[in-house]
C-alpha positions as CSV (number, residue, x, y, z in Angstrom):
1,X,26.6,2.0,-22.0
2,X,26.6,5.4,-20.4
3,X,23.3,6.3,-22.3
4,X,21.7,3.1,-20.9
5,X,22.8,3.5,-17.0
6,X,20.7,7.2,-16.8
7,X,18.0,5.5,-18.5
8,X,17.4,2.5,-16.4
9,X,18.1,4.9,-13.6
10,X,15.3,6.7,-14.6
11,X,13.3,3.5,-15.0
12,X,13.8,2.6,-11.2
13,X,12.7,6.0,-10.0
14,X,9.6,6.1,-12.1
15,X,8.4,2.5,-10.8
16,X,9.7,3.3,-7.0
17,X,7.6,6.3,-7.4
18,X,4.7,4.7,-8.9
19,X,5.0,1.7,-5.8
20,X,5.3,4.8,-3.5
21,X,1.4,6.9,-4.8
22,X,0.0,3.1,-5.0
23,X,1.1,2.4,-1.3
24,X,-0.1,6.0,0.1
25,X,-3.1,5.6,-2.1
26,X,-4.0,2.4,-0.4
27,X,-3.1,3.8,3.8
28,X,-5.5,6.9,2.7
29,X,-8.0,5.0,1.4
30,X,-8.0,2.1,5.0
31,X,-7.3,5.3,7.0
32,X,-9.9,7.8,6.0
33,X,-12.1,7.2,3.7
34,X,-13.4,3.8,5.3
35,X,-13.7,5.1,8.8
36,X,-15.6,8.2,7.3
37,X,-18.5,6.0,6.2
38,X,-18.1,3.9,9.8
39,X,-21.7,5.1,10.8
40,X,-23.4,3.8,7.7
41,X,-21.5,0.6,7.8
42,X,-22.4,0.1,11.7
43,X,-25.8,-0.9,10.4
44,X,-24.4,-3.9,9.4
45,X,-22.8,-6.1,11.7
46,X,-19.4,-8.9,11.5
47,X,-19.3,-11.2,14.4
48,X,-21.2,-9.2,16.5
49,X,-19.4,-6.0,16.0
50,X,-20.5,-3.3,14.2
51,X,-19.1,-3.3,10.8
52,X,-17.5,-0.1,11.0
53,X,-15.9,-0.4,14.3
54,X,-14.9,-4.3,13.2
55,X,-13.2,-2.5,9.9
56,X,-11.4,0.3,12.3
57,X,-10.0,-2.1,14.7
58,X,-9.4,-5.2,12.7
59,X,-9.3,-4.6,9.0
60,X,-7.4,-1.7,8.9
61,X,-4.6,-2.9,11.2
62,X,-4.3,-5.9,9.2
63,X,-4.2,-4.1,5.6
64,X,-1.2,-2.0,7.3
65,X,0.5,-4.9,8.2
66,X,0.0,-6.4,4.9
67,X,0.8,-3.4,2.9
68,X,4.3,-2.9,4.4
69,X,5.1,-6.5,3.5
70,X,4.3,-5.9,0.0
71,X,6.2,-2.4,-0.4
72,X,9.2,-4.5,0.6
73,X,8.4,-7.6,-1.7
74,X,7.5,-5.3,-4.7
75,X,10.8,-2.3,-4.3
76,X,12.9,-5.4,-3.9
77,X,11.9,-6.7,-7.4
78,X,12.3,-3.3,-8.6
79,X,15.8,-2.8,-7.4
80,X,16.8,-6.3,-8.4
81,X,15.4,-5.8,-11.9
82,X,17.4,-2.3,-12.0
83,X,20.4,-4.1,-10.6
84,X,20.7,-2.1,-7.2
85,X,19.6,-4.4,-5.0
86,X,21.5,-5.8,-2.3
């Protein structure tokens, strides 16, 4: 039993971290790399707004709001399956 306690231990950490680079992965990406090609996707346009400005205001915001819902949802199940959870 004390061998297996470390070891799923070890198993939580490794998926929390995994969640964790996925998560930041995804802000950097909606953060920076999308608003960096903003000029080349204002050519294009989303109910009548520039792409890039419609991506900036909207899509961004909304991927945020998403992506904290599933860090919750996911690190719950990972906790749960680890047996720390609440």
């Amino acid at each position: 039993m004390s061998q297996e306690l470390p070891e799923n231990l070890k198993r939580h950490w490794e998926r929390t971290r995994s969640l964790t680079i996925f998560v930041l992965l995804v802000w950097f990406i909606f953060s920076f790399v999308v608003h960096w090609f903003a000029a080349s996707l204002n050519e294009m346009s989303f109910m009548g707004f520039p792409l890039g400005y419609y991506f900036a205001v909207q899509g961004s915001l909304a991927i945020f709001v998403i992506l904290i819902f599933f860090q919750n949802w996911k690190q719950d199940q990972i906790d749960d399956e680890a047996g720390v959870g609440e």
